[in-house]
N, C-alpha and C positions, 0 to 999 in steps of 0.2 A: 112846514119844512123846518129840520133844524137844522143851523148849522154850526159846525164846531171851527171852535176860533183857534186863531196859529198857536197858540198857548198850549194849549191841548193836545194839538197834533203832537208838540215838540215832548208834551210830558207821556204820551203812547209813544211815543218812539222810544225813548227812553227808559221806559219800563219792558219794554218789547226785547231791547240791545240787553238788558241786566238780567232777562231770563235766558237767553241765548250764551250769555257768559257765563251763568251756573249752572246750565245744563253742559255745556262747555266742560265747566271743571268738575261735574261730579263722569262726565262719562269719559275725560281725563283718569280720575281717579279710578273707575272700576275699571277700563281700562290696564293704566299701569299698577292700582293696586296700591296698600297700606306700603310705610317704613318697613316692617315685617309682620311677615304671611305666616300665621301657625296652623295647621291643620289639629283637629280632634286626634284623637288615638284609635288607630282600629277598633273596633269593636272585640272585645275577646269573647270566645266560647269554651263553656267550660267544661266541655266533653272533650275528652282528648282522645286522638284516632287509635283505631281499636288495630294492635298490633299481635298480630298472628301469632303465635309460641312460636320461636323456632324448634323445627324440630330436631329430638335429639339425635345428634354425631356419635357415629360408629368410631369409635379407637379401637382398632383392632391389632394390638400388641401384641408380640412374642417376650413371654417372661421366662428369662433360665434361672433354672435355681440348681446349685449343685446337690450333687448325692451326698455328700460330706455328715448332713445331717443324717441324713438316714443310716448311714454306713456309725457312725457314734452311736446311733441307739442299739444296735445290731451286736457291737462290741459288747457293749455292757450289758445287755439281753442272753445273747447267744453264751453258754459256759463254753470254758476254754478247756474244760478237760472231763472226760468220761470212762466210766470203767474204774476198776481198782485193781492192780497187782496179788490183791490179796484177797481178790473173792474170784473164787473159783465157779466155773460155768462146766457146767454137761456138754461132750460133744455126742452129739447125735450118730447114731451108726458106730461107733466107736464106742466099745464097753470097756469101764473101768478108766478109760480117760475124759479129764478135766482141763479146762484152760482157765487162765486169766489174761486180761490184755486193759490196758488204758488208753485212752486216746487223748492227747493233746492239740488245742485247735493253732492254727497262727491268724494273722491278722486277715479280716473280712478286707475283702475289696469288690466295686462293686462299677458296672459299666449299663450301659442304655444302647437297645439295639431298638426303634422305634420307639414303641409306648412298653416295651420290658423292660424289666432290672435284674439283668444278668448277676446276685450275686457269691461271689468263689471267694473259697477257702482252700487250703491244704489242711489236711487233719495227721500229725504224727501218731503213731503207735510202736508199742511195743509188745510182744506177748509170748507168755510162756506156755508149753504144756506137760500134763503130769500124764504119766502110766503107774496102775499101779498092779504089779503083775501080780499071782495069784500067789507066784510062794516068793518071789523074788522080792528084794526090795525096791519101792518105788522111785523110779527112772525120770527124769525130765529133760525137754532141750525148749531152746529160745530163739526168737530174733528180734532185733529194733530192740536190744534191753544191751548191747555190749559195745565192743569198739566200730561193731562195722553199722554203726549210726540208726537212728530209728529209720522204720516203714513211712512209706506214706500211702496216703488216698488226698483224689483230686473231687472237691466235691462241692459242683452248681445246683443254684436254686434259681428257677425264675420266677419272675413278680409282674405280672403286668400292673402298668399303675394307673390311676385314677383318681381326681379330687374329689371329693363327692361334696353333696352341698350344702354339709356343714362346715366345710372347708379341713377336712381332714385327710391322709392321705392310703386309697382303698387300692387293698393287693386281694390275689391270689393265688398265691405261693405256693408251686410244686417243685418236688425233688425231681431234679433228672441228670444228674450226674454221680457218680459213688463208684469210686475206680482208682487204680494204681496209675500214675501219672506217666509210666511206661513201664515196658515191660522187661527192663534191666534188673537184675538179682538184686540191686538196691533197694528196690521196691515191692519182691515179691516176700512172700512169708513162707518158707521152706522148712519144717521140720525132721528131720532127715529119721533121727529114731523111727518114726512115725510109718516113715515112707510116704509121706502127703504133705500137699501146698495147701497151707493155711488162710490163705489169702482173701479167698471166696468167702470164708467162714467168716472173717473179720469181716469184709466188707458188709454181710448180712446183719450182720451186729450192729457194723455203724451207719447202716442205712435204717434199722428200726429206730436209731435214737435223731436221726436228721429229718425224718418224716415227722419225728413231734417238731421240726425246728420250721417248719412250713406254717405250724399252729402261729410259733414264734413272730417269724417274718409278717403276718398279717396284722396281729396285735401289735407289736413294735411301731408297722406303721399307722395302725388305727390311734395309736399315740402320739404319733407326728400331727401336733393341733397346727396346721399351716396361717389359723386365722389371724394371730400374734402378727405374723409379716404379713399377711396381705392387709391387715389392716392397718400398720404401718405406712406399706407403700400407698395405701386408701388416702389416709390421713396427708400423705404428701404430695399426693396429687390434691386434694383440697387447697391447699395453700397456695397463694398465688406466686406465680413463677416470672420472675423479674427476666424483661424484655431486652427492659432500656433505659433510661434515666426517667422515671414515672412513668414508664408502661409496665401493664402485668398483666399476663396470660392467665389466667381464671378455667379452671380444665374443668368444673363441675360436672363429677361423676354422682351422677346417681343409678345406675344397676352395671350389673356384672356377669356374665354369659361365658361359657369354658364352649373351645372348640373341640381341635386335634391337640392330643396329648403326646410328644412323643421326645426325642432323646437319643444324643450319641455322644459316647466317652465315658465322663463322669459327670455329665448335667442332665438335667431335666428341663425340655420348653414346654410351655404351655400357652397354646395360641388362648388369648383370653381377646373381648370385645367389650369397648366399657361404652356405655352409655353415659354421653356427658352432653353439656350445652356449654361450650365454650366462649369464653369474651376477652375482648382485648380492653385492658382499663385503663384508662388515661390519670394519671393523677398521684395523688397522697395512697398508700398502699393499702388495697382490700381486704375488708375482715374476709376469714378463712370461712368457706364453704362448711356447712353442718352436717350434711347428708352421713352417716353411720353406713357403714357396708352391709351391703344387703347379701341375702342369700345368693350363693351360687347356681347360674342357672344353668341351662345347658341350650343346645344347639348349633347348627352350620351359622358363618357367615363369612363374605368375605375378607381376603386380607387386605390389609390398607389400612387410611386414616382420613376418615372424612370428617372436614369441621365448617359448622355456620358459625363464624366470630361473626362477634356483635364490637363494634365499634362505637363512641360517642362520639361526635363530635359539637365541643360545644359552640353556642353562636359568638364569642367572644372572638373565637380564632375563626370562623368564618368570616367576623366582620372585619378584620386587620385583613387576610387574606383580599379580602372584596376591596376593600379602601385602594390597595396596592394597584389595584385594574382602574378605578374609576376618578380617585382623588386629583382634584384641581384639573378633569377634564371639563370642556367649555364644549355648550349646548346652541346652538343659533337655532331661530326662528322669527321669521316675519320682523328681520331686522333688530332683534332686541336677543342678548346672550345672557345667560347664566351660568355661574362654576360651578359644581359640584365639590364641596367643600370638607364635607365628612357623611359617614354611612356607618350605619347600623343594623343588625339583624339581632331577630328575640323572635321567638316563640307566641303567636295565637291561640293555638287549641285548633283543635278543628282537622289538624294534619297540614294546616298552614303556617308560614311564616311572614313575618313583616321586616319591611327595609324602609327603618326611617332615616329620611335625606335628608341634606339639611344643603341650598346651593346660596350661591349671591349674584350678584352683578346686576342688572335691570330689574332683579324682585330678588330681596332675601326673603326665604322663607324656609320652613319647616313643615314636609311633605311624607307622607305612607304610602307604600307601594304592598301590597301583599299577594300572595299566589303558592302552591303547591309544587313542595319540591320531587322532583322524578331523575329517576337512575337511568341512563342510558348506558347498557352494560358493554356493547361496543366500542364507543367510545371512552367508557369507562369515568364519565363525570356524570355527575350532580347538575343540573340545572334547574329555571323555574320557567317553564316557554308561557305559562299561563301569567305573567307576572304584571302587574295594573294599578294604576289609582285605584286605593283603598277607597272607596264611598265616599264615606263624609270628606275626603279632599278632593276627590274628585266634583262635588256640590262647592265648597268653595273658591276652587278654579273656575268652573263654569261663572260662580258671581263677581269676581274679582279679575282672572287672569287668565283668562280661558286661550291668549295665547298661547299660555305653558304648556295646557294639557294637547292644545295642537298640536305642538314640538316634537323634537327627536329624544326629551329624557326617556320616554317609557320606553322605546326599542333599545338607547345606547344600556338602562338596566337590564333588560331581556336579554341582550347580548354579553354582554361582562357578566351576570350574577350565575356565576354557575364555577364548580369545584372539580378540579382534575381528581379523579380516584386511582390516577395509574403511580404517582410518587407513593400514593398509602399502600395501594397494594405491594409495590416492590419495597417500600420499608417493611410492611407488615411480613413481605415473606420471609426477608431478612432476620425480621425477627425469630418466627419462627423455625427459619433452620439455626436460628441459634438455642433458640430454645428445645427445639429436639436433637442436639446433642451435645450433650453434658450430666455432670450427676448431680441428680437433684437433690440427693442427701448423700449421707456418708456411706449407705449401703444400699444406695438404688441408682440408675444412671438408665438413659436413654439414647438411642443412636436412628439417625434417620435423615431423610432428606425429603423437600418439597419440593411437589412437581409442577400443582399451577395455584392462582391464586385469580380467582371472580367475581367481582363483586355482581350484589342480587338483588337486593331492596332495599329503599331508604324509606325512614317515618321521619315527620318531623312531628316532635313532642315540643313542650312548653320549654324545656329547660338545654336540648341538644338534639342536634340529629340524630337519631338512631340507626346505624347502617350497618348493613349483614353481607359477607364477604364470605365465600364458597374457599376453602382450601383443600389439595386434595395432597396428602404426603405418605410414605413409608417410616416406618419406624416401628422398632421394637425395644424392648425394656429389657436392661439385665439385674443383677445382684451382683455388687462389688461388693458385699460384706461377706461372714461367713455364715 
């Protein structure tokens, strides 16, 4: 038998109380945990989530353009005068007499009754005739050559129009008017020698030389190259279109589709449809779109103006936003508090984000939360309901501080971390009805109104939220130049 003497006892006691002390202090210390707590970095992935094209938005504009052009080529096209006083013509049925007559044009004008182009002239004349009798000598009389003022003819052409899709402007031009403007003695052609109204006979006259002016009419506007201005107004829809103080509307047009063509007065519309992918740009101001105008297409579509803007939002101004919701809130659990101090969001990859916290009070530390942001389009915000201890802090907390992760931090972020989209969308429509109406250069301008604004999906990328917002507005395009 052995036995152990008091000496012994008191020295196992003693070693016994100094393990019990420093298991004491180390389960103290996992417990409450180091000075300060830093977690690793999420993990990043370097595939970034794969974001849909938006597709491309109908702008479906009404462009007027005046007749002015066309009516100028017309002028200097069309001769202002016909016939000679001095060359004599055969009248038919009538032996031994000859006429001469000239005709003077006045100014073309020209008007739009649907997709025609009504356009009129008056044509003066004057004309004389010769007898030359068999022994007598030869006799003449006149009208529209003395004091009681020239004849006239009243004399329409119509043109239906069309752009065809080189962008040039396609008629079909027939005569159908060639007539005295009334039937007062001002206007008729009376030869009294004769015993016959000459009138008929002129008009035959100056209806074979208006019939070549239909050749006129077509070629004139097969010369009207329209691409000059639309590519112009092309080139200025590219360019980005100042919102607001660093926003800019980005209207990227790439194709162009012709509807209804038509016209009243002295202008010409033309329902046109552009294909564009429009965005809203936050910042320093966007190089200008490249796209070259493409050929003229044709087709129906509706009227209206449907746009998916594309929105960034970067995580800078998310995370000031966030701060404002959560900064210097205080967190209890199982008797021990922490602040929340500052917050951060940045971009993983993956279509997630991360929110690095940073709290103090019973543990400073430095913690990631990450999770996937979603649109809730009713409510019209951004939230992350998925939102959690990133892994590797989540492993930390378990070894250290596994109160925390018991705690209410991860719901009061669940709860706070999420963005109203309803102030964006009423700025953003604001903007854009400022932005559809105004002139956009010195010889283009836009007039319209928006009707709703929707937001529809958010990505989050590495560098900013990407967010697509449904607008739906009227609006049409004029020409303020000439």
């Amino acid at each position: 038998m052995i036995q152990v003497g008091a000496s012994t006892r008191r020295r196992g006691f003693l070693i016994g109380a100094a393990i019990l002390v420093v298991s004491g202090i180390v389960l103290l210390v996992l417990e409450s945990g180091p000075d300060f707590l830093e977690a690793p970095l999420p993990r990043a992935v370097d595939e970034e989530v794969a974001v849909e094209p938006a597709p491309a938005s109908s702008l479906a504009l009404r462009l007027t353009i005046p007749l002015a052009r066309l009516v100028a080529l017309l002028e200097d096209a069309v001769p202002r005068a016909f016939g000679s006083m001095d060359e004599r013509q055969e009248l038919p049925d009538h032996d031994r007499t000859t006429l001469a007559f000239s005709l003077d044009r006045l100014p073309i004008s020209a008007s739009m009754t649907g997709r025609v182009a009504r356009v009129e002239t008056v044509v003066e004349y004057g004309l004389t005739a010769y007898y030359d009798p068999p022994i007598l000598p030869e006799v003449s009389g006149s009208c529209g050559t003395g004091d009681d003022g020239k004849r006239r003819l009243r004399v329409v052409i119509e043109a239906p129009l069309e752009i065809t899709e080189d962008w040039r402007l396609g008629t079909k031009a027939k005569l159908v008017t060639v007539e005295p403007p009334s039937d007062a003695d001002r206007d008729r052609c009376q030869v009294t020698f004769l015993g016959i109204d000459l009138t008929d006979r002129v008009v035959d006259g100056a209806r074979a030389f208006l019939v070549d002016q239909e050749r006129t009419v077509d070629s004139m506007a097969a010369t009207l190259d329209l691409r000059p201005s639309f590519e112009a107004w092309w080139n200025t829809l590219r360019e980005p279109v100042p919102l607001a103080d660093s926003v800019w509307l980005m209207v990227g047009p790439d194709s162009i589709r012709q509807g209804t063509l038509g016209g009243s007065g002295d202008s010409v519309w033309v329902e046109l449809a552009l294909g564009a992918r429009p965005s809203v740009v936050v910042g320093p101001r966007p190089d200008a779109d490249t796209t070259a105008l493409p050929p003229l297409g044709k087709g129906a579509f509706e009227s209206g103006l449907d746009l998916v803007v594309e929105g960034r939002a970067d995580y800078g101004t998310l995370s000031r936003m966030l701060m404002t919701q959560v900064a210097g809130t205080d967190v209890e659990h199982e008797g021990r508090t922490v602040t929340v101090d500052s917050l951060h969001v940045f971009g993983v990859g993956g279509g997630r984000i991360a929110l690095d916290v940073r709290v103090s009070g019973d543990l400073s530390a430095r913690l990631y939360f990450t999770g996937t942001p979603e649109l809730d389009p009713l409510n019209q915000t951004i939230s992350v309901p998925d939102l959690d201890f990133d892994v590797a802090t989540e492993d930390v907390l378990v070894a250290a501080a596994a109160w925390l992760r018991r705690g209410g931090l991860r719901a009061l972020l669940r709860e706070r971390a999420s963005w109203p989209l309803g102030p964006v969308s009423d700025r953003l429509e604001t903007w854009l009805d400022e932005g559809l109406n105004r002139e956009i250069s010195p010889d283009l301008g836009v007039v319209g109104r928006v009707e709703s604004v929707i937001p529809r999906e958010v990505y989050a990328l590495r560098d900013h939220l990407l967010v697509r917002i449904g607008a739906r507005a009227e609006a049409h395009m004029y020409v303020t130049g000439p």
